[in-house]
N, C-alpha and C positions, 0 to 999 in steps of 0.2 A: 504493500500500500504506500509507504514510504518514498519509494522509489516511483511507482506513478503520481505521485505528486510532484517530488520535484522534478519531472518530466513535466509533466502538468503547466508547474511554477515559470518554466524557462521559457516552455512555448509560448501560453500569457505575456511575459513579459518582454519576450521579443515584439512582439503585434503592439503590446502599448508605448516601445520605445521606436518603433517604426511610425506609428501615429504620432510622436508626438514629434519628430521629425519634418513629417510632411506639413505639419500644421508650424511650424516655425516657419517654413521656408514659403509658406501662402501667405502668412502673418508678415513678413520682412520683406517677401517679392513688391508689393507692392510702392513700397520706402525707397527701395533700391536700384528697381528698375532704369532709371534715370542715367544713376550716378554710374552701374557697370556698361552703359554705353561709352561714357568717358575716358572708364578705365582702360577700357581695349583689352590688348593683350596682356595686360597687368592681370586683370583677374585671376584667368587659368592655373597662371605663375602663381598667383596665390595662392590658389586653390591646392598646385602640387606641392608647395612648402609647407602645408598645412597640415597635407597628407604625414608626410615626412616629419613631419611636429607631432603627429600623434601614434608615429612608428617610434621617434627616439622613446616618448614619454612613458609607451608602453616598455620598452628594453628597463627604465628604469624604474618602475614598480614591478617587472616580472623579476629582475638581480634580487631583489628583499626577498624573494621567496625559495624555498627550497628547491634544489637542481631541478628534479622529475617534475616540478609542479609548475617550473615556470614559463612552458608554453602556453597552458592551461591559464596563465595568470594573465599573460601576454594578449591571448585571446576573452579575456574577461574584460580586461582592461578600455581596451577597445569597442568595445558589444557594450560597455557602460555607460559610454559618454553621453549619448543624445538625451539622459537621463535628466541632464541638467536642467532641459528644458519643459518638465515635468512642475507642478507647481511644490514649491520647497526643495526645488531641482538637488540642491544638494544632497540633502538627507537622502532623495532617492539615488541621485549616481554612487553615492557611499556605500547603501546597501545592494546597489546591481552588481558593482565594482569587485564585494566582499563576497557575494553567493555566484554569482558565476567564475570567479577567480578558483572558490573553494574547490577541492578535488579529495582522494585518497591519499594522496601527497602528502595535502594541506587542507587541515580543517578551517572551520570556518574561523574557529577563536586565534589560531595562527594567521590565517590572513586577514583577522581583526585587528589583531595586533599591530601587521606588518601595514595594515592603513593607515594607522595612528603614526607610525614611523616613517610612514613615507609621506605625509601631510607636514614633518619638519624637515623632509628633505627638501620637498617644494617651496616650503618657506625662505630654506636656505636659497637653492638653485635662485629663487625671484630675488634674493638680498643682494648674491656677488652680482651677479646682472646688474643691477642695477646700477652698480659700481662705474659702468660706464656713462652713467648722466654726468658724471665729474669731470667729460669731455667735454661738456659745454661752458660757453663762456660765464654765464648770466648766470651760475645757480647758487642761491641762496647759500650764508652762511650755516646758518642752521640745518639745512636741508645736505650740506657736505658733511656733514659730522654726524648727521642720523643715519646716512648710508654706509660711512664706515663703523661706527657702531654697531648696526646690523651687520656686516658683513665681520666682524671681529666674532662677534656674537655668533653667525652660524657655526665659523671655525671651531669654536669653541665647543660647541653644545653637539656638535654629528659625529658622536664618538659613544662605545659602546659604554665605556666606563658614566658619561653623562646620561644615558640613554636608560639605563639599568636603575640605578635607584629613582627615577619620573615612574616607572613600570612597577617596581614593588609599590611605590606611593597610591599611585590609584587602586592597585590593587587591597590594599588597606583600606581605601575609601568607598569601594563599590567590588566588598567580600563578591558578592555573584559573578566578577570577574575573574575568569580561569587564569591561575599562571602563564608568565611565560616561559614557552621552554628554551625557547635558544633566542637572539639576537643576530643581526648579519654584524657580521667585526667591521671593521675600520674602512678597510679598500673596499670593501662592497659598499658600505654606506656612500663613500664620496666617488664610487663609478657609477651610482643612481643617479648623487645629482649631478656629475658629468653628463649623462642622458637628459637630466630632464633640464639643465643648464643649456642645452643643444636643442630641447624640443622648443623653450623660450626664444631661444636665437632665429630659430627656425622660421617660428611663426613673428616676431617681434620685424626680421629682415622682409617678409614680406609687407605689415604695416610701412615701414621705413621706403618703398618700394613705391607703395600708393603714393606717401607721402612727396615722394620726388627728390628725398632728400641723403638719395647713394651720391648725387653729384658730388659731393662733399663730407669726402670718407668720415671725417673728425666729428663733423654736425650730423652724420647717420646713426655712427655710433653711439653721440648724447642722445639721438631719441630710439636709438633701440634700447639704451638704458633706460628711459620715460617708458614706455612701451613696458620693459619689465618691473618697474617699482607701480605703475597703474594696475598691471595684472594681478601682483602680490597685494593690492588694497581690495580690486575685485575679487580675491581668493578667501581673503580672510574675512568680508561680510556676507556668512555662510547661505542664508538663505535663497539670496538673487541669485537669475540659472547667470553663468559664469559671469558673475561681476554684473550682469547688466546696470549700465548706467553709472556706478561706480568708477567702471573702468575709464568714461569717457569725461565724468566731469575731470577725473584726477591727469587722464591726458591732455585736456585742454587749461587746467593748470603750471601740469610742468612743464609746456610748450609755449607760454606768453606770447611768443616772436611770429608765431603761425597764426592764420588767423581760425578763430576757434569750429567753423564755418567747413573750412578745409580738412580739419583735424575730426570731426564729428562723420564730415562725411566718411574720412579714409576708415573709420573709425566700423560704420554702417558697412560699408563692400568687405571688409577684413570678419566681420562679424559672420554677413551671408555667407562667404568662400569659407567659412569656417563649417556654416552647416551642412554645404555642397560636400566637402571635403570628408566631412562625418557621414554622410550618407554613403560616401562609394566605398570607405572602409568598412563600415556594417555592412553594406551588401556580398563585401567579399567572407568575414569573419559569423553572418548570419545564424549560416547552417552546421557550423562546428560550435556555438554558443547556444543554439535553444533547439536547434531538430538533431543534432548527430546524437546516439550512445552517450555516457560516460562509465568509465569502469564503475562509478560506484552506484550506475544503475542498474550492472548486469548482473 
């Protein structure tokens, strides 16, 4: 019975993270339409950067998991995203992320864990990123010392020795929380967010791209650093599906010099090509995520 449920469970949830897909991309066609005539061949480029942003990002929440489990993770990963745009998008791609990741490998409390651990990887990866807004000429005192503070501070904290007493601690504060059993040690923690540092790049160089602003390697670089300290504010106000709106006021702040107009636009096409992008991944990761076997259904 077990096993036909979560059969059941996957197939379900592939149909509501397919719907809620289409229903983004009907929802935002209409906003957009305009602005991806202008873009031209920028889009596409997008669109395949985007891809490639949600191939590294997957590589670095599949590394936190244990060897045999991490293709499985790899493909959850991916098969979870469109979640976002689910309302309380978060919470939902958290739990898609966690039960299709799970496997016999890796249970679900193990790849609970390793969300919680990889939600400071991402914090990190979005801190040194951002490191590169210090290429710009205009940026705030205060706003240079809070970047490298954070980026001190991820150093700091993406180690197993820091990582291990946070994990006893909750587990003290919420008893119904299973131990953990093992930790990924050191090089695996900072080869995730090497990945997920490159999934930021990835998608950050394509905004940069709209923006028009490769002509000027030095000024690309400060706003693909904008680019990633806007994403890390959209990430941490958990509820909105990825940052919405968040990410754009906070880019059209750290960009003054643009006009805000420009910035919201590139902001719009970068967002679409984001959904396009997630669509043709699901399509490919579909049917190994909610219609194929799993060993712990046979």
């Amino acid at each position: 019975m077990k096993r036909y449920l979560r059969k059941r469970w996957r197939l379900i949830l592939g149909v509501v993270l397919w719907v809620a897909l289409i229903v983004a991309i009907l929802i935002t066609w209409e906003g957009v339409r305009d602005d991806l005539i202008q873009a031209g061949l920028l889009f596409p480029v997008t669109v395949v950067l985007v891809v490639l942003a949600l191939i590294s990002g997957a590589m670095g929440w599949a590394l936190l998991q244990p060897g045999r489990a991490r293709r499985r993770a790899l493909v959850g990963f991916l098969a979870a995203q469109p979640a976002k745009y689910l309302p309380a998008g978060g919470a939902f791609q958290a739990l898609g992320q966690v039960g299709l990741s799970s496997s016999d490998e890796a249970d679900r409390s193990t790849v609970g864990w390793s969300f919680l651990v990889h939600i400071g990887v991402e914090v990190v990866a979005g801190s040194l990123l951002s490191l590169l807004l210090l290429a710009g000429p205009d940026i705030e005192t205060w706003l240079n010392a809070l970047l490298i503070l954070l980026a001190v501070t991820g150093v700091v904290i993406l180690r197993p020795a820091v990582i291990a007493p946070v994990t006893r601690m909750l587990t003290r504060l919420i008893p119904r929380l299973p131990p953990v059993e093992k930790l990924p040690n050191t090089v695996t923690l900072w080869l995730s967010c090497g990945w997920t540092m490159g999934a930021l790049a990835l998608s950050g160089s394509a905004f940069v791209a709209l923006l028009g602003q490769w002509n000027d390697p030095i000024e690309g670089l400060a706003t693909l650093g904008a680019f990633a300290l806007a994403w890390l504010v959209g990430f941490v106000i958990f509820p909105l599906p990825s940052g919405l709106g968040a990410r754009e006021v906070a880019l059209i702040a750290l960009l003054p010099h643009l006009p805000p107009g420009q910035v919201l636009g590139a902001s719009i096409i970068h967002r679409f090509a984001s959904i396009v992008a997630e669509m043709i991944v699901l399509s490919i990761v579909s049917r190994r995520a909610f219609i194929q076997k799993q060993k712990s259904d046979q």
